[in-house]
C-alpha positions in Angstrom: 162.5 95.7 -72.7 162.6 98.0 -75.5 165.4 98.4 -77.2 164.7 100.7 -80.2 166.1 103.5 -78.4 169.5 104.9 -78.9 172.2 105.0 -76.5 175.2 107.1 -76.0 178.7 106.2 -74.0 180.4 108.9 -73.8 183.8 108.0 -72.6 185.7 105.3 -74.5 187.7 104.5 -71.4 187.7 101.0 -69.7 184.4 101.2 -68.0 182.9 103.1 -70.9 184.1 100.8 -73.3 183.0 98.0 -71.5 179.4 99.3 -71.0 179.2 99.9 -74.6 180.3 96.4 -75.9 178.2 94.9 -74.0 175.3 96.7 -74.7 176.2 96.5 -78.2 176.4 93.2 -78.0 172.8 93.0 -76.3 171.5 94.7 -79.6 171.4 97.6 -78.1 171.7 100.8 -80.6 175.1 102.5 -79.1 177.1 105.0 -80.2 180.5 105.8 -78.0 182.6 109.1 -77.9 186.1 108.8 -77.5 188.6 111.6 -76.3 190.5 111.5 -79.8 189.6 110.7 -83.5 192.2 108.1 -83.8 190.7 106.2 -80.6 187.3 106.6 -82.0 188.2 105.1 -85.8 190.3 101.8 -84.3 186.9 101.2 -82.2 184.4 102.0 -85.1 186.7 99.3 -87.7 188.4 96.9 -84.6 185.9 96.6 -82.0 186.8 96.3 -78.5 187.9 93.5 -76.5 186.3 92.2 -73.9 187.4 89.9 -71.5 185.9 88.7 -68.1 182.8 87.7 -66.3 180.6 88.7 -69.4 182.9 86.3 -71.3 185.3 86.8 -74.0 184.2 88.5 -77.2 185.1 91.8 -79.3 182.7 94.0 -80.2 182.6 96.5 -82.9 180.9 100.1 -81.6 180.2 103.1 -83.6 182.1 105.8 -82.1 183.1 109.3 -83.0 185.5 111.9 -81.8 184.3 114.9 -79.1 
């Protein structure tokens, strides 16, 4: 699979967040929109944690404000 292409989350929620680490963490090219600009910085320079079937990592995803 190809995976040049970039992809947008938007919604930095639980399932949106999910989706994006994981793809992220795939190698995927991701880019996640969060609701407000202090949500979107803590995920650009934290990551997010994920936790759960896909196993435990934290990811860090670029996302910007809407």
């Amino acid at each position: 699979m190809e995976k040049s292409k970039r992809i947008l989350v938007v919604g930095a929620g639980a399932v949106g967040g999910v989706i994006a680490a994981i793809l992220a963490r795939e190698q995927y090219d991701i880019w996640l929109v969060a609701k407000y600009p202090e949500l979107a910085e803590k995920i650009s320079s934290e990551g997010i944690d994920v936790s759960g079937y896909c196993g435990d990592f934290r990811m860090k995803v670029p996302a910007v404000a809407q």
